[in-house]
Each structure stands twice: as C-alpha cells, then as structure tokens.
N, C-alpha and C positions, 0 to 999 in steps of 0.2 A: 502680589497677585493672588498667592492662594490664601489670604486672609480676606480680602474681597469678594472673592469664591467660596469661602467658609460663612462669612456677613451673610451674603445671598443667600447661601444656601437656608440660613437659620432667619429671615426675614420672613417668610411665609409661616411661618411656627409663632411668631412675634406676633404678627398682625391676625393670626387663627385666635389666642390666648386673648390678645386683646379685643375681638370681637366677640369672643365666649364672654367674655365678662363683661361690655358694655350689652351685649344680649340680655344676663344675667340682672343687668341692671345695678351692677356694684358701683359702675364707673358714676354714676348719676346720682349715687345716695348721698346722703350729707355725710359728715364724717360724725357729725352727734345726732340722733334717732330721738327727741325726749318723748318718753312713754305718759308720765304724765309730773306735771311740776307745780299742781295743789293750787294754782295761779284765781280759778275760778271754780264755782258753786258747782258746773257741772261735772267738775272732776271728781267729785264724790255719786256721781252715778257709776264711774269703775269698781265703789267698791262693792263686794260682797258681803252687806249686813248680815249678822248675828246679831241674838242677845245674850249675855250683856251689853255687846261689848258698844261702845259709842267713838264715831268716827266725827272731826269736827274740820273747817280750815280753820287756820292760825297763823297769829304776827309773829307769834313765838318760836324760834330755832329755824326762820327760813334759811338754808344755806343758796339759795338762788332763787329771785324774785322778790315777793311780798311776803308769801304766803309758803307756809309747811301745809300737812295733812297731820294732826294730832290723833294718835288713837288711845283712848283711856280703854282698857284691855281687861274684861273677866277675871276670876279663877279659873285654874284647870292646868293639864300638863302642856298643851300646847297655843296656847291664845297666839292671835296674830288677825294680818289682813291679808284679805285674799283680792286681786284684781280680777274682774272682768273686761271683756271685751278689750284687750290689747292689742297692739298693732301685732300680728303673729308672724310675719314674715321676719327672721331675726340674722339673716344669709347676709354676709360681706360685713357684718361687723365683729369685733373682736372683745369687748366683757358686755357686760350689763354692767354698771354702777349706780349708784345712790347714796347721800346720806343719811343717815340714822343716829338718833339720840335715844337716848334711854335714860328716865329721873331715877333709877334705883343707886343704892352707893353700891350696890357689890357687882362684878364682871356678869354678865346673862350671856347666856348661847343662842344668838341667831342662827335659826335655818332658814334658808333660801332652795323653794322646793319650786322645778321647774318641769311639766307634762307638753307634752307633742299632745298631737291629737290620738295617738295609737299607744300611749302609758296606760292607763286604768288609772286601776286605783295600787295597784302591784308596788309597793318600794323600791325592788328593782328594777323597774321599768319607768325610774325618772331621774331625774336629777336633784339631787340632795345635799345642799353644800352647807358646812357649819363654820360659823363662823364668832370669836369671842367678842362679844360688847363690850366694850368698860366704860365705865358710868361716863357721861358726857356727849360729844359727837364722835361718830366713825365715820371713815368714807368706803364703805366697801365694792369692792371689785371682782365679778364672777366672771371667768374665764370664761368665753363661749366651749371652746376647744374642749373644756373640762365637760362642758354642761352637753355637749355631741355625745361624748366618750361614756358618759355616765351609766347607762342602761347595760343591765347586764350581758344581754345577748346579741343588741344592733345598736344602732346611732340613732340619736334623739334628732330627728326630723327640725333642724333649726327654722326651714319656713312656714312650719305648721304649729307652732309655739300656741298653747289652749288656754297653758294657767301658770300664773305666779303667786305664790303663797311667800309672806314673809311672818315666820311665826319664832316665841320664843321656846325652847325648850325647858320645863317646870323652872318657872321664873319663882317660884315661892309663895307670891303677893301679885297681887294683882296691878301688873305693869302699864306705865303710859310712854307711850315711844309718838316719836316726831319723825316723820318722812318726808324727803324732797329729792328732787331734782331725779326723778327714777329714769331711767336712760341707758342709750346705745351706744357704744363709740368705737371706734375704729383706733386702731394703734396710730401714734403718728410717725410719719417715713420720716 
C-alpha cells in the first residue's frame, strides 16, 4: 500500500518532466540531426569561402553517402572551413560528430571551434576543442555537455548555436582534408 502511495505520489513529477520535454521538443527529434553530408552542390553554400583555400564535392573518402566535402587548404597557422547557416538549435542532443581525413603522413591538430550567438570573437567565450589527426580517417566526437561548459563565465547557449569552424592548427604545408557525415546525435538508451 505505501508503495502505491509513493508511485502516486511521484506520478505527477513523471508526467510534469515528460511534458517539459515533449514541450521542449526533445521527445520529437530524431535521434541523428545531419548538419550537412556533402550529398549535393548546394551543400557547398554552407561554406564560408576564403582565398586560397578551394572547397570541392567528391567521390573520394565519402564515409556516408556518395559524396565527401574535399577542402585543399591555404598556408597560414590556422586554415580550415568554416559553416554557415546551420541548423542552430543544438538542445536534446549529446555530441556533434563527423568524419575527417587528412593526406598528410605526420599527426595535425584539429580544432573544433563552436560560438552561440552572444561568444564574440573573445576565446574564452567559446568553445574550443583539440583534437589529434593522424594521417587517414578519424571519427570524431564533441561532447555537447563539454561544448555548454566551455565559456568561461556562463554556458554556451546550445539553442542559439551561430558558428562552426573546423580548422587545423600550423599544419606546416598546406593541408587537404575530406569532411562528411557532419552531425547530431543523441546517446543511445
């Protein structure tokens, strides 16, 4: 009897929690987000050209699909590509992932540089994750949890998500990396 009385009681809490979160709209999301997966021509409107650098699709290193995103990469200490116009709502998932190749033989340091709308341009006002390449493919996986926590003074506004940069730090030579499958996901229960 007072376990039933306890159930009861903790049923109203149950059905509160889960109507915050189907509110939230967690209950509804797919459990994989893809941001984008190089698939078609207009996927190369997300990126944010520079010169030198030259962004192409390709047959070559797709790890899902057809098609990669090839980027032949400038000199300089930091080359990379930068996304526009992302889905910025990033709430009720748990990493970001993607794979990445890199043709150099020696290990390169990926950063994975992530702004809310309210970062700047300030370092400590974003999220900055390092991550080691070695020559081939990687699959890497950024913690959201990590990517909240990262500002130094408040929480990185996960539904306000502005910008993704994935650049290398002084590659040496001027690097060609292969992106795909860029993406949401949710742990699984």
């Amino acid at each position: 009897m007072k376990r039933a009385r306890a159930a009861a009681a903790l049923l109203p809490a149950l059905l509160a929690a889960a109507a915050l979160a189907a509110g939230c709209g967690f209950l509804d999301r797919p459990a994989v987000r893809v941001l984008f997966d190089f698939e078609k021509e207009s996927d190369l409107d997300h990126v944010w050209w520079s010169c030198p650098d030259l962004y192409s699709l390709t047959t070559e290193h797709a790890s899902s699909g057809e098609r990669a995103l090839r980027c032949d990469l400038g000199t300089g200490d930091y080359p990379g590509v930068r996304f526009r116009d992302l889905h910025s709502d990033w709430t009720g998932y748990d990493r970001l992932a993607f794979t990445i190749r890199q043709g150099s033989a020696d290990t390169l340091t990926l950063v994975v540089r992530i702004d809310d709308a309210d970062s700047g341009e300030d370092f400590h006002n974003r999220y900055n994750g390092r991550f080691p390449l070695p020559p081939g493919a990687s699959e890497i996986l950024v913690p959201l949890e990590e990517v909240r926590r990262a500002p130094k003074d408040r929480q990185l506004d996960l539904s306000r998500v502005e910008r993704l940069v994935l650049f290398l730090y002084r590659p040496g030579r001027p690097p060609v990396l292969w992106i795909d499958h860029l993406r949401l996901e949710r742990e699984e229960e």
